[in-house]
C-alpha positions in Angstrom: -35.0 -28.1 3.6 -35.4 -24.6 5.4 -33.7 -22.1 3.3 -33.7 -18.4 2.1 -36.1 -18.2 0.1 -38.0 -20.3 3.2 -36.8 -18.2 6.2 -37.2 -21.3 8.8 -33.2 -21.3 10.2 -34.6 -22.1 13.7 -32.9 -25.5 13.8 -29.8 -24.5 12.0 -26.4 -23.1 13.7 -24.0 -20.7 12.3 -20.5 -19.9 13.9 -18.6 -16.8 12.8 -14.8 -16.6 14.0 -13.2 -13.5 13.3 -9.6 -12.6 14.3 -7.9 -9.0 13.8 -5.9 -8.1 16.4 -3.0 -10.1 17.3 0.2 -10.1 19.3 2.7 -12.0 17.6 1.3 -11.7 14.4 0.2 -8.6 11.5 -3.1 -6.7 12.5 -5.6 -7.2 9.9 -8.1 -4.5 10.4 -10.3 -5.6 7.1 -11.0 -9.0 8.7 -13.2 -7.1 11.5 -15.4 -5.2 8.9 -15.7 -8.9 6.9 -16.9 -10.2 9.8 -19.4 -8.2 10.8 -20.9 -7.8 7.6 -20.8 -11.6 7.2 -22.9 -11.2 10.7 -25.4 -8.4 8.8 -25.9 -10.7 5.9 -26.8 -14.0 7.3 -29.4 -12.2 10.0 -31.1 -10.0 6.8 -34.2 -10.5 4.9 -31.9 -11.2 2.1 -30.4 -14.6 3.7 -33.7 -15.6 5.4 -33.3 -13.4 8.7 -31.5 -15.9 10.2 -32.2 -15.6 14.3 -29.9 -13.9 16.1 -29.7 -16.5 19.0 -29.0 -19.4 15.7 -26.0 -17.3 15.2 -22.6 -17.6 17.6 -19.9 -15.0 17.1 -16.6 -15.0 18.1 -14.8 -11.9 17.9 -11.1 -11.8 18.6 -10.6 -14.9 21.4 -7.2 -14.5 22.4 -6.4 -18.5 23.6 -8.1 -21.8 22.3 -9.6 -22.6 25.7 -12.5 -24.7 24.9 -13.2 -23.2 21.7 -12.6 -26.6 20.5 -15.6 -27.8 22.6 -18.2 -25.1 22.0 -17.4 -25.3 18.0 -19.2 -29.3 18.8 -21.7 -28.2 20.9 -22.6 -25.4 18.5 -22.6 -27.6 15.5 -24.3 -30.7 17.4 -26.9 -28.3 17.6 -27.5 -28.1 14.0 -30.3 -29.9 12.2 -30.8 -28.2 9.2 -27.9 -26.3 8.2 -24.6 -25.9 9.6 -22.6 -23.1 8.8 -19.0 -22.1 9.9 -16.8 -19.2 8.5 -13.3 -17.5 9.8 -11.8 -14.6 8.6 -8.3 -13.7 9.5 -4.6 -15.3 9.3 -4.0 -18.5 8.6 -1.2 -20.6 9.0 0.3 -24.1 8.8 2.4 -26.2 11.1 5.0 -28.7 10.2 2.6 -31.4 9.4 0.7 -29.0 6.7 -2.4 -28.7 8.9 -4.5 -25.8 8.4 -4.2 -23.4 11.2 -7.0 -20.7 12.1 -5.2 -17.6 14.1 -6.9 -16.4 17.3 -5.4 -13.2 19.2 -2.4 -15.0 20.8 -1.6 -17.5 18.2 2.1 -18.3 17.9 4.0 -17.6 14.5 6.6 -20.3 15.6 5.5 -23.4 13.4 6.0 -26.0 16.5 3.2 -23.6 18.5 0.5 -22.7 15.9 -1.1 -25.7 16.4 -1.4 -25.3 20.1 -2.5 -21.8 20.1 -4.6 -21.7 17.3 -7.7 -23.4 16.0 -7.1 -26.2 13.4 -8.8 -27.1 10.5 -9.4 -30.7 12.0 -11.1 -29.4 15.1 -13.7 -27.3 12.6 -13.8 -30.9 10.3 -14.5 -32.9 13.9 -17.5 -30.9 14.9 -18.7 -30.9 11.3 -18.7 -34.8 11.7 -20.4 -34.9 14.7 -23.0 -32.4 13.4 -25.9 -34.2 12.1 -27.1 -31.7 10.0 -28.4 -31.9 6.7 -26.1 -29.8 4.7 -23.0 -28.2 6.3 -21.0 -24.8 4.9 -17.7 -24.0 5.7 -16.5 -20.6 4.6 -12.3 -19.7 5.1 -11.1 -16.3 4.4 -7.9 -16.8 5.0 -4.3 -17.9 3.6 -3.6 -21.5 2.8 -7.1 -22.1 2.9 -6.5 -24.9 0.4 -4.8 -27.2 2.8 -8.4 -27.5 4.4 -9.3 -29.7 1.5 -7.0 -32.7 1.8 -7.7 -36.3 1.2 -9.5 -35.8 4.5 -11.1 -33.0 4.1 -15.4 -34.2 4.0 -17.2 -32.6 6.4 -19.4 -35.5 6.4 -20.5 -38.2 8.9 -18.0 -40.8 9.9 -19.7 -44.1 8.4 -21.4 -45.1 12.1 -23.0 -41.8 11.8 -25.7 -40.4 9.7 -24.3 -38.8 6.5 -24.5 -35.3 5.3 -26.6 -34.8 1.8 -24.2 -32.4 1.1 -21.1 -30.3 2.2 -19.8 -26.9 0.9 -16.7 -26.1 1.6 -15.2 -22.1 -0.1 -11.7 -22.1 0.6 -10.1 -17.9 0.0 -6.9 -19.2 -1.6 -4.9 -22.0 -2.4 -3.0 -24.6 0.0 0.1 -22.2 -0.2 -1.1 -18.9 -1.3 -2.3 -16.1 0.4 -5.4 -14.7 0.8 -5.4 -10.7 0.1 -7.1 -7.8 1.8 -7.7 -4.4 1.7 -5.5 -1.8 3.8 -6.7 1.2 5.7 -4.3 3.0 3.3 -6.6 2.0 0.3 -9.8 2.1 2.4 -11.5 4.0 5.7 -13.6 0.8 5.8 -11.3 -1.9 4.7 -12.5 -5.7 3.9 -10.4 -9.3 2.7 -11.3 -9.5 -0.8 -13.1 -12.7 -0.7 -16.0 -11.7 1.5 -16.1 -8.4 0.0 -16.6 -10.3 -3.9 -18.9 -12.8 -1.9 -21.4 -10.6 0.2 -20.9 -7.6 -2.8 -22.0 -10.1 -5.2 -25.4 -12.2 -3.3 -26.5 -8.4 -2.4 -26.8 -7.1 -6.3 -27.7 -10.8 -7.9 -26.9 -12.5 -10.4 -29.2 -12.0 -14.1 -30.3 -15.2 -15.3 -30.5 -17.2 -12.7 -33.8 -18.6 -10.5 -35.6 -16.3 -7.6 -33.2 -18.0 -4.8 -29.5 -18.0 -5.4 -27.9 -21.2 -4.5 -24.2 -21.7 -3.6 -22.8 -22.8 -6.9 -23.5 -19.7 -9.1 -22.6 -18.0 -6.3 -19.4 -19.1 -6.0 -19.1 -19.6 -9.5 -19.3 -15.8 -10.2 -17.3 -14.7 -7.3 -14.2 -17.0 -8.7 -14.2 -15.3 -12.0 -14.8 -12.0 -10.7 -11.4 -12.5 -8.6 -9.7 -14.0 -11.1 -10.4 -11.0 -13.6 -9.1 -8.1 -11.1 -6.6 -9.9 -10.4 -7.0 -11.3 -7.2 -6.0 -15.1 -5.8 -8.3 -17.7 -7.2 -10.3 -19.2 -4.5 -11.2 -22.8 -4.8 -13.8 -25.2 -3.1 -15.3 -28.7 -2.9 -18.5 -29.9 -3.2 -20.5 -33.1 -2.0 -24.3 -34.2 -3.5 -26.2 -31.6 -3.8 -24.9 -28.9 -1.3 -24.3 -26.6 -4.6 -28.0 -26.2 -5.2 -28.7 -24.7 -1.5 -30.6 -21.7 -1.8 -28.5 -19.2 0.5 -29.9 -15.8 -0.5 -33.2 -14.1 -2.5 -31.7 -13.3 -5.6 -32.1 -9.5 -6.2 -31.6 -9.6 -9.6 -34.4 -11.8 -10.4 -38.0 -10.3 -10.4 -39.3 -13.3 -9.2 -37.8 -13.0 -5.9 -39.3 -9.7 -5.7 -42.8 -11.3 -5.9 -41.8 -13.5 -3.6 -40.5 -11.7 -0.7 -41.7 -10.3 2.3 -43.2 -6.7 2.8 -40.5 -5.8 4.7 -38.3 -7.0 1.6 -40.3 -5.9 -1.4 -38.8 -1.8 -1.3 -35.3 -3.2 -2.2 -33.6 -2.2 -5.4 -33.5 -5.3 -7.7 -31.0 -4.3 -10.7 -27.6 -4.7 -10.9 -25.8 -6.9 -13.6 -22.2 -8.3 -13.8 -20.9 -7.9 -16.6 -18.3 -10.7 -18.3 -14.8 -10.2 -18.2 -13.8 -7.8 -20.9 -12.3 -9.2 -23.9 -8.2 -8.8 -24.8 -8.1 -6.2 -21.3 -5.7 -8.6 -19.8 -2.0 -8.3 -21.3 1.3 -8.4 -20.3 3.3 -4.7 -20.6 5.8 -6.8 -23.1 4.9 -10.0 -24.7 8.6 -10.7 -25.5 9.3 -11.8 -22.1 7.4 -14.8 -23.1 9.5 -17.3 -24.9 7.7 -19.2 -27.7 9.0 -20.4 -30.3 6.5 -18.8 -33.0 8.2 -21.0 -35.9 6.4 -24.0 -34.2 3.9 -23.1 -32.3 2.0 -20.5 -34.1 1.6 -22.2 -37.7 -2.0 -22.8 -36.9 -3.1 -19.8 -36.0 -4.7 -17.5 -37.9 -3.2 -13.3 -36.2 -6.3 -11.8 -37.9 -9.2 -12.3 -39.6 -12.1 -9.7 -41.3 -14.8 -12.2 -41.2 -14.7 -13.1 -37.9 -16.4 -11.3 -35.1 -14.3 -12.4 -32.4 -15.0 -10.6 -29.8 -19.2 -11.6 -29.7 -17.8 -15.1 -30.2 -16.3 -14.8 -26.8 -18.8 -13.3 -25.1 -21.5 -15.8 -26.8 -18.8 -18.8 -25.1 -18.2 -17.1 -21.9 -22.1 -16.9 -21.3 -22.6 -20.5 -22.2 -20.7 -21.1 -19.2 -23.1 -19.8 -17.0 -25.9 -21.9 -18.8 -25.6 -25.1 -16.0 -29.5 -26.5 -17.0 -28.0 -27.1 -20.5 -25.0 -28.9 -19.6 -23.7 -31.2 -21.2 -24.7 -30.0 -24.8 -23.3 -26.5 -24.9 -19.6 -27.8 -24.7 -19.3 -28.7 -28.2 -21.0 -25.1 -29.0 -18.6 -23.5 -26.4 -15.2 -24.9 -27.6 -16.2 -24.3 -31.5 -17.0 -20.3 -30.4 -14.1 -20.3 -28.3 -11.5 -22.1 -31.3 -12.9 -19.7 -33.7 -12.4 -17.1 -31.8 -8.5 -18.0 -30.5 -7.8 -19.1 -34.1 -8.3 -15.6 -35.2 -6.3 -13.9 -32.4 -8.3 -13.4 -29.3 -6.0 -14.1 -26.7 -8.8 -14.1 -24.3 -10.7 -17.0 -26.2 -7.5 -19.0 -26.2 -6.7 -19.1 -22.5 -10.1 -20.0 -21.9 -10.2 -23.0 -24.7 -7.0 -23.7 -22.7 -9.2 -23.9 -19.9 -11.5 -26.2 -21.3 -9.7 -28.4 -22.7 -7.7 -29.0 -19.7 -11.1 -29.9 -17.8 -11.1 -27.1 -15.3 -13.9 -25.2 -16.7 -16.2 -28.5 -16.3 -16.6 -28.9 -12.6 -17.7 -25.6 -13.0 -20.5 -26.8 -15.6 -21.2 -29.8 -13.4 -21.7 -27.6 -10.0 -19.0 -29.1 -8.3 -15.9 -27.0 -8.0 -14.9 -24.5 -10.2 -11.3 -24.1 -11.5 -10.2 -28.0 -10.6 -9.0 -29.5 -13.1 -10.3 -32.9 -14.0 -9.0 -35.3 -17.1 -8.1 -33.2 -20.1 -5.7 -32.5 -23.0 -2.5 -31.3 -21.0 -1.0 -30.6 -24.4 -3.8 -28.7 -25.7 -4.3 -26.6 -23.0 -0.8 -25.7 -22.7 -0.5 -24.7 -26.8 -3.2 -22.5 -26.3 -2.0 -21.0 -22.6 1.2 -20.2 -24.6 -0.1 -18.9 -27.1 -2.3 -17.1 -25.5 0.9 -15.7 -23.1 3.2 -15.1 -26.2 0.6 -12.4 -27.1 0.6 -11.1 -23.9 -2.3 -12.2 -21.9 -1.6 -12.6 -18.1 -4.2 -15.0 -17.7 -2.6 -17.2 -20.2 0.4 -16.8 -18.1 -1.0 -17.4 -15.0 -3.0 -20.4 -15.8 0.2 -22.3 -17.8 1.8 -22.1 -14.4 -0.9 -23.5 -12.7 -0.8 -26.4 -15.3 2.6 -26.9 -14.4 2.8 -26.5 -11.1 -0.5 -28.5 -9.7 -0.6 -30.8 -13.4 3.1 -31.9 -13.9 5.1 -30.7 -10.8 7.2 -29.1 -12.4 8.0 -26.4 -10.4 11.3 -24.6 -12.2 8.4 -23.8 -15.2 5.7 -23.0 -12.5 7.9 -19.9 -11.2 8.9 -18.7 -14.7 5.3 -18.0 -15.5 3.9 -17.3 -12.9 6.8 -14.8 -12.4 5.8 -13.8 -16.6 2.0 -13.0 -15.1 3.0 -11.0 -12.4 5.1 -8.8 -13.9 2.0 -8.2 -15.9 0.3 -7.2 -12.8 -2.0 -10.8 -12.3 -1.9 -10.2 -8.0 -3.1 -14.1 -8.3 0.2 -15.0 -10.3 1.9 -13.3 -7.7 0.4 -14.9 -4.7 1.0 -18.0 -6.6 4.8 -17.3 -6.8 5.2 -16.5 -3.3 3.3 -19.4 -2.2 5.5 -21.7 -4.2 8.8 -19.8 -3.7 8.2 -20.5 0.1 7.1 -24.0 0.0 10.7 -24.5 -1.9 12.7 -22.7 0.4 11.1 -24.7 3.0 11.8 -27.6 1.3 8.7 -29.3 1.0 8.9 -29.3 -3.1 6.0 -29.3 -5.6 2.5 -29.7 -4.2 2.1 -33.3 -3.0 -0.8 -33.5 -5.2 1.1 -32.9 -8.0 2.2 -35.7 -10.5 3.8 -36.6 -13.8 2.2 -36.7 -16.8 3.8 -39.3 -19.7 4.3 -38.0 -22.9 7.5 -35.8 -23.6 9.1 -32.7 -22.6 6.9 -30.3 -22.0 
């Protein structure tokens, strides 16, 4: 399978939609600069030098047309690899489809799927598209509703199927996706491809010569989620996650391995973990827990313990994907230790764990889903965690509730509680779900009961 580290894209197809200027809707100047460097990327040494005539751009299309059309023609095209990416508004109509703005795009619900590009047109070319493993990038808000029950960019079952799909979705279903102003930049860019193209250009320590799309995406999530941004989410099929889209800078290896016209670039650069108890709330009072019961087991301090390596040591385990499944027991006993002796970090992240949504990660599927887990012991920890004042504790206990339970009433209160602390994520969150109610469509549909008592 032809791939970065191969350079051989001449039977693959990328299509890269970019919308900024609109007439009925917001300008979004950063979306042009994301696009073109999206463009830059893909047709670099880095990526493989993908051919310029292997890539189609689309820059600003006022009207639908036959956009429709040329997306199959594009993709049928495809053998190899199939790539699709969009950055600009997105919207939904009345039935919850996923809408992809173009220049004269409607903002009236009944219209936006008649002047825009939907999500199922992109998902009908991706089925006709027999190519081996098909990408689909959206930088754009409500992203998540591309990822419905029928979401698979795979064959129909007359058709050959894909080995693999990857699908990187900017925000949730009804969150928005951020981006940077001209105010706050001369060259603004929408955060997610900014964290995604900063992040395959520097590297990532530790891992092989060619960077496939699960770290990738992997490291970009929990870079957004520590500044502060909207968690992006994704979905994975077979073995898309192990697709080697870029020469991985921060490898040595790769250096070895690349071309001449490769070999003078800088390899360094080194993320470095999220850093520990930096996240809090400006009061923890606001967060009501009752510390009579909740707290008894915890232990506010402790001499002995180093906390803080603890975390790090758990948070780097996370990263360790070839020793999966064994590090979990290691992880959760650093991570315990750590929360039980007041690291407010540690605890929203055991809260993580033992919820399940830090296992797709581990598995290379999709980070930040959560699977079966201990809804009771994730949300101790999240609130204890919160009643310190950690915003991530905050922020995640709402996503418990809101996506876990469907209880929305305690969704708003702390997502509302992380905000105020300054989580931009919480706060995308709380719009999104403040205007699904006032709309209302209630709780995601997604969302279910869990038996077991109040919670």
């Amino acid at each position: 399978m032809p791939d970065a580290l191969d350079g051989d894209f001449s039977r693959s197809r990328a299509v890269l939609i970019g919308t900024w200027d609109y007439r009925h809707l917001r300008a979004v100047p950063a979306a042009e600069r994301s696009s073109h460097r999206m463009r830059s990327l893909l047709t670099s040494p880095l990526c493989g030098n993908w051919p310029e005539d292997r890539v189609s751009v689309v820059d600003n299309r006022a009207r639908l047309g036959e956009l429709p059309h040329e997306l199959v023609l594009w993709l049928c095209d495809a053998v190899d690899v199939a790539l699709f990416y969009y950055v600009g508004h997105g919207q939904y109509d009345n039935d919850d489809r996923l809408c992809l703005a173009l220049g004269d795009s409607s903002s009236d619900p009944v219209l936006r799927t008649t002047t825009s590009l939907t999500f199922d047109a992109v998902r009908l070319a991706f089925r006709a598209s027999k190519a081996a493993t098909k990408i689909a990038i959206l930088d754009c808000c409500f992203a998540g509703l591309a990822a419905g029950q029928d979401s698979k960019l795979a064959g129909a079952p007359d058709m050959p199927r894909s080995p693999g799909f990857y699908l990187m979705m900017a925000s949730g279903e009804f969150n928005a996706a951020w981006f940077e102003t001209t105010a706050e930049s001369s060259r603004p860019q929408t955060y997610f491809t900014k964290y995604l193209i900063d992040l395959t250009e520097s590297g990532i320590p530790d891992q092989p010569a060619g960077l496939s799309l699960g770290p990738i995406f992997d490291k970009v999530a929990d870079a957004l989620v520590r500044d502060g941004k909207p968690a992006p989410g994704c979905r994975v099929s077979d073995h898309a996650a192990d697709f080697v889209f870029a020469r991985n800078r921060a490898n040595p290896a790769a250096l070895k391995a690349a071309p001449p016209y490769l070999a003078h670039a800088v390899f360094n650069s080194a993320p470095t973990p999220p850093h520990p108890q930096a996240h809090t709330l400006p009061d923890s009072k606001s967060c009501e827990v009752n510390p009579a019961t909740a707290g008894d087991a915890i232990k506010l301090s402790s001499t002995d313990v180093d906390a803080d390596g603890m975390y790090s040591a758990a948070y780097r385990l996370e990263s360790d994907w070839n020793n999966y499944p064994k590090n979990v027991a290691k992880m959760e006993s650093l991570y315990r230790t750590a929360a039980e002796s007041g690291h407010t970090d540690a605890m929203s992240r055991l809260g993580l764990l033992l919820e399940g949504r830090i296992r797709p990660k581990l598995e290379q599927s999709c980070p930040g889903e959560a699977l079966d887990g201990d809804i009771d012991a994730a949300m101790y920890w999240y609130k204890e965690a919160a009643r310190r004042g950690n915003i991530f504790g905050a922020f995640w206990l709402g996503q418990l509730y809101e996506d876990r339970l469907g209880n929305w009433f305690d969704a708003l209160k702390w997502y509302e509680t992380a905000a105020s602390g300054g989580h931009q994520g919480a706060q995308a969150a709380l719009n999104g779900l403040q205007q699904r109610l006032a709309l209302g469509l209630g709780p995601l549909a997604h969302a279910h009961e869990f038996e077991g008592g109040d919670r």
